[in-house]
TIMI-737772 format. One line per 10 residues: number of its first residue (from 1); their letters; for each residue y, z, x of C-alpha. Coordinates in Angstrom, 3 decimals, m for minus. Example, Ala and Ser with C-alpha at 12.3 -4.5 7.8 and 13.67 -1.06 7.14 Angstrom:
2
1> AS> m4.500/7.800/12.300 | m1.060/7.140/13.670 .
This chain:
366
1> XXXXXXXXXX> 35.192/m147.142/131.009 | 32.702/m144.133/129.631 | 31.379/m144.786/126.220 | 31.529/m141.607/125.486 | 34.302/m138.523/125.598 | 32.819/m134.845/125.906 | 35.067/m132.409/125.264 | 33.884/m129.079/127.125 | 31.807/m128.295/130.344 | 29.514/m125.455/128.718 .
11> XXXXXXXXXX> 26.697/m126.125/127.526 | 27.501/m127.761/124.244 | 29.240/m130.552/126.362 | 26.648/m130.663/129.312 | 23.688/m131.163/127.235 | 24.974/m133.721/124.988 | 26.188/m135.876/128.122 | 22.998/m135.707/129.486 | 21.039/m136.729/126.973 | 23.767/m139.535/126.346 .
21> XXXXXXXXXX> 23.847/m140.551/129.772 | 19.720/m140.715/130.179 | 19.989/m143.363/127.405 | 22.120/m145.049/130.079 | 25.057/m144.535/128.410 | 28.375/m143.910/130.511 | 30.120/m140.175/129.915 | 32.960/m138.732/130.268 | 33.161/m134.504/130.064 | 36.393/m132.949/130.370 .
31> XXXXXXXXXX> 37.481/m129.239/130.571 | 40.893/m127.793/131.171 | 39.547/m124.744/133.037 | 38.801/m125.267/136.942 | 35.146/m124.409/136.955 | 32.580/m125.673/134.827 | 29.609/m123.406/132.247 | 32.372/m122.146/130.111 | 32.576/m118.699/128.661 | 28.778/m118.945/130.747 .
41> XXXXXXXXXX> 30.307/m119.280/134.130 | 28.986/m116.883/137.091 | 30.401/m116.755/140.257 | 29.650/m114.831/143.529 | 31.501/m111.869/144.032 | 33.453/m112.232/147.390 | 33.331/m108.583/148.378 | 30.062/m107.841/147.466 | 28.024/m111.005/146.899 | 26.856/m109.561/143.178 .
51> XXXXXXXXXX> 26.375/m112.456/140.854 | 29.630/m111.799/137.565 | 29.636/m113.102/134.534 | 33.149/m114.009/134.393 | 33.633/m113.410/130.350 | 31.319/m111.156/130.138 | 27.294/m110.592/130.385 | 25.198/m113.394/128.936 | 21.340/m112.916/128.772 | 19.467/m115.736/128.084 .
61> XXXXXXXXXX> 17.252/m115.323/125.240 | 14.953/m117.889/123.374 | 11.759/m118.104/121.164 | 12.395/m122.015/121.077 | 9.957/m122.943/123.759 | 11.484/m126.533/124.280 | 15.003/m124.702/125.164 | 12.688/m122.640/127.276 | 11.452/m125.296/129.233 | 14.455/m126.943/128.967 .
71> XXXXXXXXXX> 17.015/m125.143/130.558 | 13.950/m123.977/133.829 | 14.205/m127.570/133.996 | 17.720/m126.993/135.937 | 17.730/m123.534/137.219 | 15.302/m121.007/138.235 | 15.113/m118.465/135.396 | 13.675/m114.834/136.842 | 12.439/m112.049/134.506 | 14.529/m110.190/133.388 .
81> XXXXXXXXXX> 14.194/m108.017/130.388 | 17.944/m106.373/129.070 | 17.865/m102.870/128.481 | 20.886/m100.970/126.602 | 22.187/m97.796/126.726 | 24.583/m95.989/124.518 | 26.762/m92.852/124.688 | 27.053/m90.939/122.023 | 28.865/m87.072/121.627 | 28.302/m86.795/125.386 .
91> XXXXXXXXXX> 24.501/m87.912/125.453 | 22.907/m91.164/126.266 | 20.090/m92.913/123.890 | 18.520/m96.310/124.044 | 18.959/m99.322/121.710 | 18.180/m100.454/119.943 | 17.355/m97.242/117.590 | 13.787/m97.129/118.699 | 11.782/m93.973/118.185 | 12.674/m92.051/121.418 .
101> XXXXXXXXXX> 16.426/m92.632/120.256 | 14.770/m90.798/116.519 | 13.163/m88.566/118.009 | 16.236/m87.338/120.672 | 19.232/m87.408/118.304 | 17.322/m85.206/116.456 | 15.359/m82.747/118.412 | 12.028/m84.062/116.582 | 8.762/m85.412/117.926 | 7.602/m87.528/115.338 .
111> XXXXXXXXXX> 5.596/m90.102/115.288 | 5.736/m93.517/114.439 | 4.759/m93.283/110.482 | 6.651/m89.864/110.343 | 9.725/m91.596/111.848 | 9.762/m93.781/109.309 | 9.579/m92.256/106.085 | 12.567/m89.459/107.751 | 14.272/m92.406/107.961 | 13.509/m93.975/104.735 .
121> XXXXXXXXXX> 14.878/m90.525/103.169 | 17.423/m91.036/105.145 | 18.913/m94.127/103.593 | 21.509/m93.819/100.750 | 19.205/m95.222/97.623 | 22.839/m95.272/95.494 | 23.612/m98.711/97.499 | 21.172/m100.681/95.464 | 23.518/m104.399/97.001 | 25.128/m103.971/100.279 .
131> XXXXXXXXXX> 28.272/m105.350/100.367 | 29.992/m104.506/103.593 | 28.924/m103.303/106.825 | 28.805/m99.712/106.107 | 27.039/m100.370/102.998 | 24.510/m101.792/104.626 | 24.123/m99.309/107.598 | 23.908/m96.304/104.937 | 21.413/m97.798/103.163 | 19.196/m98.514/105.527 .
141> XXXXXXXXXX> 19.724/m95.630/108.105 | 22.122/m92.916/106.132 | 25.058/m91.423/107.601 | 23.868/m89.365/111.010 | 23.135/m92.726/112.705 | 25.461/m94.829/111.078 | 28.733/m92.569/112.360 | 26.844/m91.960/115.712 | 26.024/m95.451/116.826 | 27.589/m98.339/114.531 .
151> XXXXXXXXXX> 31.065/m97.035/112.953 | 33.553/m96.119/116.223 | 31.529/m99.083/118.022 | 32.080/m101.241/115.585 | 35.153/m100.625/114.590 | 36.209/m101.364/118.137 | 34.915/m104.609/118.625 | 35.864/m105.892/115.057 | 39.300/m104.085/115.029 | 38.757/m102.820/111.438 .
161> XXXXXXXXXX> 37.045/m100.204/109.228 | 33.259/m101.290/109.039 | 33.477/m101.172/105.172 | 35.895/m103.859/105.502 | 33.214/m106.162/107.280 | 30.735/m108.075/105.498 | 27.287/m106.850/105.345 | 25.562/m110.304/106.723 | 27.227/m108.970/110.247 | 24.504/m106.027/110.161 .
171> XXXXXXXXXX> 21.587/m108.444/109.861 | 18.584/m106.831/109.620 | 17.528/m103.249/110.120 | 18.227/m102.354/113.334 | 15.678/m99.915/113.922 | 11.570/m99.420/116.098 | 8.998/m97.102/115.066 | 8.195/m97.361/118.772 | 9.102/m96.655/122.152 | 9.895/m100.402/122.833 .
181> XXXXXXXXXX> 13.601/m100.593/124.411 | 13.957/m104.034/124.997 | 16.748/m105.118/123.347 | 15.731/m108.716/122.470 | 12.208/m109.456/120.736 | 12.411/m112.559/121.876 | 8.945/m114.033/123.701 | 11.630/m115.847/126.435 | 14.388/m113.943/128.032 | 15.427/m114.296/131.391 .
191> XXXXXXXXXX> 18.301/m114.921/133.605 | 19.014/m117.544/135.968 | 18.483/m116.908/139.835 | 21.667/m118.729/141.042 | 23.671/m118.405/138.241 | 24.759/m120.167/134.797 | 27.128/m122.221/136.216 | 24.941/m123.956/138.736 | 22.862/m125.179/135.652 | 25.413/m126.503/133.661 .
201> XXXXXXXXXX> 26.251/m128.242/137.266 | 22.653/m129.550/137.320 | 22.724/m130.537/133.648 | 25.967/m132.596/134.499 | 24.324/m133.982/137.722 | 23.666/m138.107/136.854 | 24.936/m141.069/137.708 | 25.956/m141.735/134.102 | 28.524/m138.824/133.856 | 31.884/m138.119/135.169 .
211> XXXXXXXXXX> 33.557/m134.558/134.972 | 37.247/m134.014/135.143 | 38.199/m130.502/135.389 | 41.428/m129.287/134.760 | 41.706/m131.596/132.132 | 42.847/m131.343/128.843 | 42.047/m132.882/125.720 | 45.515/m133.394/124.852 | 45.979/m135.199/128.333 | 43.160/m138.303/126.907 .
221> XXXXXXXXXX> 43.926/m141.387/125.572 | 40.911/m140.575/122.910 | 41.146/m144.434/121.656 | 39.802/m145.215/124.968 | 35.970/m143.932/123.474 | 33.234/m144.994/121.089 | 33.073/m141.594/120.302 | 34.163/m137.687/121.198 | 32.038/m134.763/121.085 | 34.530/m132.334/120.870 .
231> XXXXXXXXXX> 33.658/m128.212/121.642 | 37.223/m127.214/121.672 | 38.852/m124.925/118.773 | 38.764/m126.680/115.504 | 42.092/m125.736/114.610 | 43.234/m126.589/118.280 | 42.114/m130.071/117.528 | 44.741/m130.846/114.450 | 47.128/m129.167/116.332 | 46.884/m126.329/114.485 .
241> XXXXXXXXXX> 48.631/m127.895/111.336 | 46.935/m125.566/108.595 | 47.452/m122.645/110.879 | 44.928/m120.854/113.341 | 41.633/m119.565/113.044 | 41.261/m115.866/113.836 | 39.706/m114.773/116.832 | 38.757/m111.178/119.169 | 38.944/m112.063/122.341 | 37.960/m109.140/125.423 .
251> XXXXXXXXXX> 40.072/m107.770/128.299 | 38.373/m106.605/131.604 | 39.172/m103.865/133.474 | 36.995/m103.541/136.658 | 35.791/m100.943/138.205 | 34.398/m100.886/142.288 | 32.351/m97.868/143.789 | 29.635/m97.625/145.802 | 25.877/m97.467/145.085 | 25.358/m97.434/141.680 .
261> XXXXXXXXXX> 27.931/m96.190/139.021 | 25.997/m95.802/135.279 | 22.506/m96.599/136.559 | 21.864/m100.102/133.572 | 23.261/m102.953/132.932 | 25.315/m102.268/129.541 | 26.281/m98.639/128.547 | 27.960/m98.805/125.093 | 30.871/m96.499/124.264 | 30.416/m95.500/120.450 .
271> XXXXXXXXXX> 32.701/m93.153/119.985 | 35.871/m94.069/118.632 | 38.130/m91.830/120.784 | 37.056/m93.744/123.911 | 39.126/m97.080/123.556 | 36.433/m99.348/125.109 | 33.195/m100.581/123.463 | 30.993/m100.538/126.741 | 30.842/m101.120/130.826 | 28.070/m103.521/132.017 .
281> XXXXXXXXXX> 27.788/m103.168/135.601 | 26.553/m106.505/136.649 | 23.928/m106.398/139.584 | 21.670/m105.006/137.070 | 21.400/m108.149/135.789 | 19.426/m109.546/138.895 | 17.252/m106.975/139.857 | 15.464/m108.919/142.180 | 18.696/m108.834/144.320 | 19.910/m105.556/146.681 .
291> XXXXXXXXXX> 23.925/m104.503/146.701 | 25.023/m101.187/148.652 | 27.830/m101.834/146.558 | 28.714/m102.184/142.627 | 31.014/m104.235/140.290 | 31.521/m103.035/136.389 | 33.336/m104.178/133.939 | 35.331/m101.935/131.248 | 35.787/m104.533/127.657 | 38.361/m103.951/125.922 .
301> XXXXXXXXXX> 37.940/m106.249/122.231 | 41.509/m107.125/120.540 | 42.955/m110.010/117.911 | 43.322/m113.213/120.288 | 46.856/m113.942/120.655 | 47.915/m117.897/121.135 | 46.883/m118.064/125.190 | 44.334/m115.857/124.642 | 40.271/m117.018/125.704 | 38.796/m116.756/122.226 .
311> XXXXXXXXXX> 35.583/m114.840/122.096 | 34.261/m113.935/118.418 | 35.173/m115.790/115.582 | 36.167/m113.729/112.628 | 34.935/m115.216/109.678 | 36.441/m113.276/107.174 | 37.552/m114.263/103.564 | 41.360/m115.935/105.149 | 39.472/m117.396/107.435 | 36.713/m118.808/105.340 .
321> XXXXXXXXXX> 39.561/m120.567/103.115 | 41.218/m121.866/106.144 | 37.825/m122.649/107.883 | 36.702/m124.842/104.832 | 40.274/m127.006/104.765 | 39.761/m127.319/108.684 | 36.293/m128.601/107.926 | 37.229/m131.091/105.199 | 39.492/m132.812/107.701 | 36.869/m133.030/110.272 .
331> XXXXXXXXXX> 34.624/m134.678/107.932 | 36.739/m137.685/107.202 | 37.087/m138.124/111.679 | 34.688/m141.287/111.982 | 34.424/m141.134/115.489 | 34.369/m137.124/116.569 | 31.583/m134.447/116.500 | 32.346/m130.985/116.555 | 30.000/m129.195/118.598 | 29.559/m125.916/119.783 .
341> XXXXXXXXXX> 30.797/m122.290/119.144 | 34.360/m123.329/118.954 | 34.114/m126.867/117.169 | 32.050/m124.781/114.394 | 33.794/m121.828/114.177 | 30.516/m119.916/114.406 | 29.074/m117.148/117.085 | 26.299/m118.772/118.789 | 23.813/m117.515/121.834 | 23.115/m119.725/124.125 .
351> XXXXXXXXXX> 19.858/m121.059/122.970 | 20.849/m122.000/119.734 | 23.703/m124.005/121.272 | 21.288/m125.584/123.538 | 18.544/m126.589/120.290 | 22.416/m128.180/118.373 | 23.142/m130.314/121.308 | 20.041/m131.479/122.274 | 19.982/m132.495/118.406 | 23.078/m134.098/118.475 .
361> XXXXXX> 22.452/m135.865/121.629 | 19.016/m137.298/120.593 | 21.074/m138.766/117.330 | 22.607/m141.212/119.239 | 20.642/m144.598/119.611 | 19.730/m145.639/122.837 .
């Protein structure tokens, strides 16, 4: 019988197992969906033979060079740098706001020092300490920008009024004095040649570990283990007794035509008349591949209902309270982990998920 229970065939799951299972440990991963990778699984399009995401675009991003080096170590990662688009009023700029998108919106040709001190004058200087989303967009890039790019957009994906959101969701300033469009500054980015899900499948490949899809958690004698590493929902795990965690989760409506329909990748939606935050149009994602054909994708961001695929946590004040309770009874389970975006309760890329469970994994004596 496997020492060990993994809860989840993403990554989370994979990478523990194999790290557990190169210590010659037996392991057991589990997931109740039929394929494994995740909210990370790709598949070929049977029509037209175009790698999808099938929960939406993930670009693999990294300036952890042992994650790097770690996930080539399973897949062929080809270059691939993501490039973003937005329409605004009826025009298209690039994102991030770089200083073609400055110099565009408003009919200037400024240059890089100029830029900045129009925007510095810009920025509200009444909001000495941010404390919501808008706050924090004012400040930093005044109203012009802030209603043209962040509020309808945002307001979409989040399902309330930006000055409702906290301002640690609006990170840093989200601005270049330069021409550079790449959307990640990131030294690593790249995306896998065959497809996420063949290197979760590659992860998972060892003699060690056993995978059971379309398998619950619920469905396990859990006694049965030394020990679970659990990357389902928190809450899902006590059965929900203190109530569930909030979550957006995305609806897809796709979209067929032939050649090519927007021309990149992603192409956000920022107004908030147009009831979708963006179409990513996914053979743009492996440009070293050729399609007469295209698949997009239309997301459409609501509340997650009970059966819903949660997406984004929303880690608002409620959920903080009921996020801490849910936390203090996961502290006092001897014999689980909670891993991952869902165990946490946290939004994580890919890479940080990777650097957790390779942590986790190395924890355990050999």
């Amino acid at each position: 019988m496997p020492s060990y229970l993994c809860v989840g065939a993403g990554f989370s799951g994979a990478v523990i197992a194999r790290e557990l299972a190169e210590k010659c440990h037996a392991v057991h991963v589990i997931d109740e969906r039929p394929h494994l990778a995740g909210n990370c699984h790709t598949e070929r399009d049977a029509q037209t033979g175009i790698q999808i995401h099938k929960y939406g675009p993930h670009i693999f991003h990294t300036a952890d060079r042992e994650v790097w080096d770690y996930i080539n170590r399973f897949g062929e990662m080809m270059p691939y740098v993501h490039r973003v688009k937005a329409t605004s009023r009826g025009k298209v700029y690039s994102l991030p706001i770089n200083l073609h998108t400055i110099n565009q919106f408003f009919g200037a040709c400024m240059s890089p020092t100029e830029a900045r001190d129009f925007i510095d004058k810009l920025g509200d200087k009444s909001i000495t300490d941010p404390q919501s989303f808008e706050d924090q967009a004012l400040a930093f890039l005044g109203n012009d920008l802030y209603q043209a790019f962040f509020r309808g957009y945002t307001l979409k994906q989040w399902g309330m009024e930006p000055s409702e959101l906290p301002a640690s969701i609006l990170k840093r300033l989200p601005v270049r004095f330069d021409y550079d469009d790449n959307y990640f500054d990131h030294p690593y980015q790249g995306m896998p040649k065959n497809g996420y899900t063949e290197i979760v499948k590659n992860i998972l490949d060892h003699t060690n570990i056993t995978v059971s899809l379309g398998t619950s958690f619920e469905s396990i004698d859990r006694t049965a283990y030394e020990h679970i590493f659990y990357s389902g929902p928190l809450d899902r795990y006590f059965a929900y007794r203190l109530g569930r965690l909030a979550y957006r989760t995305l609806e897809f409506r796709e979209i067929r035509a032939k050649g090519d329909f927007q021309g990149t990748a992603q192409m956000n939606q920022s107004d908030a008349e147009v009831p979708f935050t963006r179409i990513t149009e996914h053979k743009h994602f492996t440009p070293w591949e050729t399609h007469v054909d295209t698949v997009c994708y239309e997301e459409h961001s609501r509340f997650a209902e009970a059966d819903d695929t949660p997406y984004y946590p929303i880690r608002m004040v409620k959920e903080k309270a009921l996020l801490a309770e849910y936390q203090a009874l996961a502290e006092k389970e001897s014999r689980v982990t909670f891993v991952g975006r869902l165990g946490t309760y946290r939004y994580l890329d890919m890479d940080v998920t990777i650097r957790e469970a390779l942590e986790v994994g190395r924890r355990v004596i050999g």
